[in-house]
C-alpha positions in Angstrom: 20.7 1.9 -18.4 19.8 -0.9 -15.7 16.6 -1.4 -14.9 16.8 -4.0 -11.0 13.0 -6.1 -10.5 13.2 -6.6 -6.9 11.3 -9.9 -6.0 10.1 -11.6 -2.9 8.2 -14.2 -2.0 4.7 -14.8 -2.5 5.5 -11.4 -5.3 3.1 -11.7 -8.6 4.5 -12.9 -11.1 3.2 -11.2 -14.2 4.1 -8.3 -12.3 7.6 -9.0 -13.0 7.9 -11.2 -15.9 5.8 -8.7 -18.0 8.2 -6.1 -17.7 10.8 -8.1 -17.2 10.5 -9.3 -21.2 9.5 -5.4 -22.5 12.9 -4.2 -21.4 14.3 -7.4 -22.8 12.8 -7.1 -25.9 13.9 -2.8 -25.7 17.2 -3.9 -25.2 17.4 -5.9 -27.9 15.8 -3.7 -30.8 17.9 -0.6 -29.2 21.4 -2.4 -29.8 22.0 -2.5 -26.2 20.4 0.6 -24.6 18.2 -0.9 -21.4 19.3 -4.2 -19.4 17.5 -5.8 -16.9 18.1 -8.1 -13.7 16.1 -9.8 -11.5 17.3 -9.1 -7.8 15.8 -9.5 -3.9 16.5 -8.3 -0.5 16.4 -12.2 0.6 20.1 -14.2 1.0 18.6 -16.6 -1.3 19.5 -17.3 -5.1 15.5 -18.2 -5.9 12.4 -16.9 -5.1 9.2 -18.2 -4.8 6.4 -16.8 -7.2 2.7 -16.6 -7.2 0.6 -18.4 -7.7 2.1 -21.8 -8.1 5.0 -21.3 -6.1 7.3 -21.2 -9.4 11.4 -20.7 -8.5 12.3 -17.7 -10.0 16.0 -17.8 -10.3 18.0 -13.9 -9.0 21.4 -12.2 -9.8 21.7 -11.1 -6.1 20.8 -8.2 -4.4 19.6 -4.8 -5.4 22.3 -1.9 -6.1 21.6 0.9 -6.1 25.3 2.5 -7.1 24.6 0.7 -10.5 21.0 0.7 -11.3 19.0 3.6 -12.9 15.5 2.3 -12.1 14.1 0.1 -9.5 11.0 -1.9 -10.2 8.9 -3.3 -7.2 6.1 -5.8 -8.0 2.9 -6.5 -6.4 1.6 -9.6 -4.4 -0.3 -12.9 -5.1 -2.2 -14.8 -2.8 -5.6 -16.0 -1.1 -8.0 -13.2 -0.7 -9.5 -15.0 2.2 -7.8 -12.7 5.1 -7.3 -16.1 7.7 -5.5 -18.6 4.9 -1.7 -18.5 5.8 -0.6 -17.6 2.5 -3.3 -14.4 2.4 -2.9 -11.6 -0.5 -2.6 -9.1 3.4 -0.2 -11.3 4.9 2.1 -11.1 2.1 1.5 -7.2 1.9 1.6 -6.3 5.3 4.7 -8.8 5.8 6.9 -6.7 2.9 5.4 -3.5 4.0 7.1 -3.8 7.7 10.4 -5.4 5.9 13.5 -4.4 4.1 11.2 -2.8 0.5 10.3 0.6 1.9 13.6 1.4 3.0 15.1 0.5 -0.1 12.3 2.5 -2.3 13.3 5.4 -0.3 17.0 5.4 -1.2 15.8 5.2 -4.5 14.3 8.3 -4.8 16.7 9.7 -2.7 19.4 8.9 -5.2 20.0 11.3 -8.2 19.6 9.7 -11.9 17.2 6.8 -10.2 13.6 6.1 -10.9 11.2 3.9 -8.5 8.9 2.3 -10.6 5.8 -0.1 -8.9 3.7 -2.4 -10.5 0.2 -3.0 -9.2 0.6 -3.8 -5.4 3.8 -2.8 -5.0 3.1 0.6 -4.4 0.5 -0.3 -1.8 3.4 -2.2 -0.2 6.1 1.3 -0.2 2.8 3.5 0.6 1.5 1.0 3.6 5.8 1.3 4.7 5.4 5.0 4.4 8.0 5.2 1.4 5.2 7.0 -0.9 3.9 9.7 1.4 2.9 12.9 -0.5 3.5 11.5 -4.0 0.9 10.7 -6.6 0.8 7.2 -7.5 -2.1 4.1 -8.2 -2.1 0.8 -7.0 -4.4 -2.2 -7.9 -8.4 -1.0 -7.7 -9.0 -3.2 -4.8 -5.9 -1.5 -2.5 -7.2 2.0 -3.8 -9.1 2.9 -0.5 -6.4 1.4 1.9 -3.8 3.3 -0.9 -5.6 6.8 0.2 -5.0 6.2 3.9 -1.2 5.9 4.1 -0.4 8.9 2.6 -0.2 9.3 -0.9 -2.1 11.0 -4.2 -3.8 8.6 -5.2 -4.6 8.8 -8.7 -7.2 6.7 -11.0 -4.8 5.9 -13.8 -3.6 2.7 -15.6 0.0 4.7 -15.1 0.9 7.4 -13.1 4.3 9.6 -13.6 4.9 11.7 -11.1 8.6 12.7 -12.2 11.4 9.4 -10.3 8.3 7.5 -9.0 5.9 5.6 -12.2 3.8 3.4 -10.8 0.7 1.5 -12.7 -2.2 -0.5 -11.5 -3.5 -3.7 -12.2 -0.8 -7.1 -13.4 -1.3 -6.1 -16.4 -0.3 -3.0 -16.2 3.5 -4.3 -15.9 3.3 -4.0 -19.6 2.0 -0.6 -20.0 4.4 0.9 -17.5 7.9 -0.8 -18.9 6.4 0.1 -22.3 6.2 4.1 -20.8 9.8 3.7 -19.2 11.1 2.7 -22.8 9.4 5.4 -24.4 10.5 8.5 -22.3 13.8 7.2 -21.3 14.8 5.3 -24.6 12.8 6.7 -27.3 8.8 6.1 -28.9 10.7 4.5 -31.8 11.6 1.6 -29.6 8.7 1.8 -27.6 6.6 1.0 -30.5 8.8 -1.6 -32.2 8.7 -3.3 -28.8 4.8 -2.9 -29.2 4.9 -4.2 -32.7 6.8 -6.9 -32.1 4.5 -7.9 -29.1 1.2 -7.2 -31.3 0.1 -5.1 -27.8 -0.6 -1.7 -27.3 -0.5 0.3 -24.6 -4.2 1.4 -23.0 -5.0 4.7 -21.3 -2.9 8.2 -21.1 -0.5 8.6 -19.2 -1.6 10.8 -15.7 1.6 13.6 -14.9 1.1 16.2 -13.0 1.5 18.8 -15.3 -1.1 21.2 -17.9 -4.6 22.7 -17.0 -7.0 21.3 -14.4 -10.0 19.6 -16.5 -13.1 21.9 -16.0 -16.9 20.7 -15.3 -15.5 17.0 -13.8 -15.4 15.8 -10.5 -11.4 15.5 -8.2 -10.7 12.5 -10.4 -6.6 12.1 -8.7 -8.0 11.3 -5.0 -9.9 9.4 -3.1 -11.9 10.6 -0.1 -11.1 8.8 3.6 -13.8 6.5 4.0 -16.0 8.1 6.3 -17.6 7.0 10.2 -21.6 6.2 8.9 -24.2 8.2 11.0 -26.1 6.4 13.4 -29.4 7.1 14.6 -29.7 7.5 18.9 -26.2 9.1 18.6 -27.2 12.3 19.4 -26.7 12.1 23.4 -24.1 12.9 25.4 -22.3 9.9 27.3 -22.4 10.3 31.0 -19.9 11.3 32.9 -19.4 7.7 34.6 -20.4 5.8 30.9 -18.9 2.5 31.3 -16.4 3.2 28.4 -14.6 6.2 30.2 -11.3 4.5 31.2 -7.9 2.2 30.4 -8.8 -0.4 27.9 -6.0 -3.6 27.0 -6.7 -4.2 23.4 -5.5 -6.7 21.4 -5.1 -5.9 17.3 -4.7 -9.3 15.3 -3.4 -7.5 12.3 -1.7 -10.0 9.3 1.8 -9.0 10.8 1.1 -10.7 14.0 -1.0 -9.5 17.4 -0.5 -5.6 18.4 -0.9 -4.9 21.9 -2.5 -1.5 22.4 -4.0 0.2 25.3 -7.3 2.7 24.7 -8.0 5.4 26.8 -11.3 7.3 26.4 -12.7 10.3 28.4 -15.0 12.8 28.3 -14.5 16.2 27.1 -17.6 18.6 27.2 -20.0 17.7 24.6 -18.0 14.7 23.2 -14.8 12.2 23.9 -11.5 12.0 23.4 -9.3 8.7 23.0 -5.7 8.0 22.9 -3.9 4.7 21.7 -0.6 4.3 24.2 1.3 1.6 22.7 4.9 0.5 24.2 7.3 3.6 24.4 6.1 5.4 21.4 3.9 8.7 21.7 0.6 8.5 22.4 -2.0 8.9 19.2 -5.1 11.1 19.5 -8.4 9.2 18.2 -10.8 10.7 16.3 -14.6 10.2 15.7 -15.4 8.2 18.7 -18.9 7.6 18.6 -20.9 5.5 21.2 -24.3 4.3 19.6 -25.8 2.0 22.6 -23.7 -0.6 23.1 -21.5 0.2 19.8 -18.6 2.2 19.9 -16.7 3.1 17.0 -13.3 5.4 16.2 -10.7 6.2 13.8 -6.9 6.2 14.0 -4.0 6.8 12.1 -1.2 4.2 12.5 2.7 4.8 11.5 3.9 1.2 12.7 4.3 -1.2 11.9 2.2 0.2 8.9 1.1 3.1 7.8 -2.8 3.2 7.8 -5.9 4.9 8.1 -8.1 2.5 10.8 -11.8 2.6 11.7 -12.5 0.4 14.8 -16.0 -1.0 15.0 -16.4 -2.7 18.7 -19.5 -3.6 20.9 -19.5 -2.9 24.4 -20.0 -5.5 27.0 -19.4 -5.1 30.8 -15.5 -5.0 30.9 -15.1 -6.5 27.6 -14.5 -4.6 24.0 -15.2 -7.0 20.8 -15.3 -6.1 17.2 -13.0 -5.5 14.0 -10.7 -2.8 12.9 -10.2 -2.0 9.4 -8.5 0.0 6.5 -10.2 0.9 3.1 -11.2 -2.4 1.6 -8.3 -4.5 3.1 -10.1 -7.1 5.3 -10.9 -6.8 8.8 -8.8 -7.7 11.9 -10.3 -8.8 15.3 -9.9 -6.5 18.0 -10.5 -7.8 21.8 -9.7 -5.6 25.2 -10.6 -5.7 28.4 -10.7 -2.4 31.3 -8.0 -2.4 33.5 -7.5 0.0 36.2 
């Protein structure tokens, strides 16, 4: 069996190198049964890790006609959402590339498992790769995680059948450890344990035997909801000043979206729709006016797949606030009316 780590700039690297050396280690107490390869999308024969931009060195690119499982790490960076190397930008920049598409050959492909460490799978979920499967990322991307699509689960490691994914860096060692025991055998799974004086931590979540009784949903994670706001309870005006075309610009960590807002009313409420380019027009949801603050929701497919809450203060023919996704940070938003 052949187990492909497919690495990218700015990718963790105890994400990788973690599992990297359990199916090193499997392979060599199991006479041969499990190899491993580092591999990237990039035309490159390195890779740059984080942190401390270390060279990883790579055996080419991923192939899929040979491997059996494909591993995608997580991200490192800043968590400070404007520094150029930002934990979002490195995210969001793999998210709208080459990963997703690859992830979902993967599980396309007969006899292949996708397997994510820690960010990774907010990277496939935020590329729409993970929609409808039940998988955890790292604790911090668990809001954002909820809003692309998936199950998300709270569970060190998740099997949910050709996807495995685990959260937290390190996690890497829990989830190769789980990929050596069910596709290997425990015996070498726990000789690779022993030899690494580790042991795995938490059971493993499947979707499988009875519903637990007398505990709250534990395997997802509620959309984070509009708050109520007092003086909210009137109904705009016919002629309120934010009935109309709005030209919005979205800095998002993959570079500024041009969007246009329309909002009208529609009896005792308003409708909104966000026109962007040639692609269909999305229907807003919650838009809530609050004196000068106006607020809605929207689901995004593209570049990434996302679950957004605008927050934005009205003034004359200008629209200012933030637009965010979970606990990701915010992104600036800025539109003026036009006719």
């Amino acid at each position: 069996m052949l187990v492909q780590i497919v690495l990218f700039d700015g990718f963790d690297l105890l994400d990788a190198i973690a599992p990297y050396e359990v199916f090193s280690a499997a392979d060599m107490l199991s006479g041969g049964k499990i190899k491993v390869e580092l591999v990237t999308l990039q035309s490159c024969d390195q890779v740059i890790s984080a942190p401390g931009d270390l060279p990883i060195a790579v055996k080419g690119a991923p192939d899929l006609g040979r491997a059996d499982f494909l591993l995608v790490p997580g991200a490192a960076g800043s968590v400070e959402p404007e520094a150029e190397d930002s934990l979002l930008t490195i995210v969001a920049r793999e998210a709208a590339g080459g990963l997703p598409g690859l992830a979902k050959q993967a599980l396309s492909c007969e006899g292949c498992t996708l397997v994510t460490v820690c960010g990774g799978s907010l990277i496939l979920g935020m590329g729409g790769a993970l929609d409808g499967r039940h998988a955890v990322t790292h604790h911090m991307g668990m809001p954002a995680f909820a809003a692309t699509g998936v199950i998300p689960v709270q569970a060190r490691v998740v099997d949910d059948g050709d996807l495995i994914s685990c959260g937290g860096v390190t996690s890497g060692l829990d989830v190769a450890l789980h990929v050596v025991d069910r596709f290997v055998g425990p015996r070498i799974a726990h000789a690779v344990e022993t030899l690494f004086e580790y042991e795995r931590r938490g059971a493993v979540w499947r979707a499988c035997g009875p519903e637990p009784v007398g505990l709250p949903e534990q395997h997802s994670l509620p959309e984070e909801q509009a708050p109520v706001l007092a003086g909210n309870d009137e109904t705009p005006q016919s002629d309120h000043p934010l009935f109309g075309t709005w030209q919005m610009k979205v800095h998002s960590p993959i570079g500024v979206q041009d969007v246009k807002f329309v909002f009208a009313p529609a009896g005792d409420g308003i409708t909104g729709q966000a026109l962007r380019g040639e692609n269909a027009p999305i229907n807003l949801t919650d838009v809530t006016i609050s004196g000068s603050r106006v607020m809605w929701s929207q689901k995004v497919e593209k570049p990434l797949k996302l679950n957004l809450r605008f927050d934005t203060q009205l003034n004359g023919d200008s629209l200012v606030g933030a637009a965010k996704a979970g606990m990701l940070p915010k992104s600036k938003v800025e539109g003026v009316r036009i006719p």
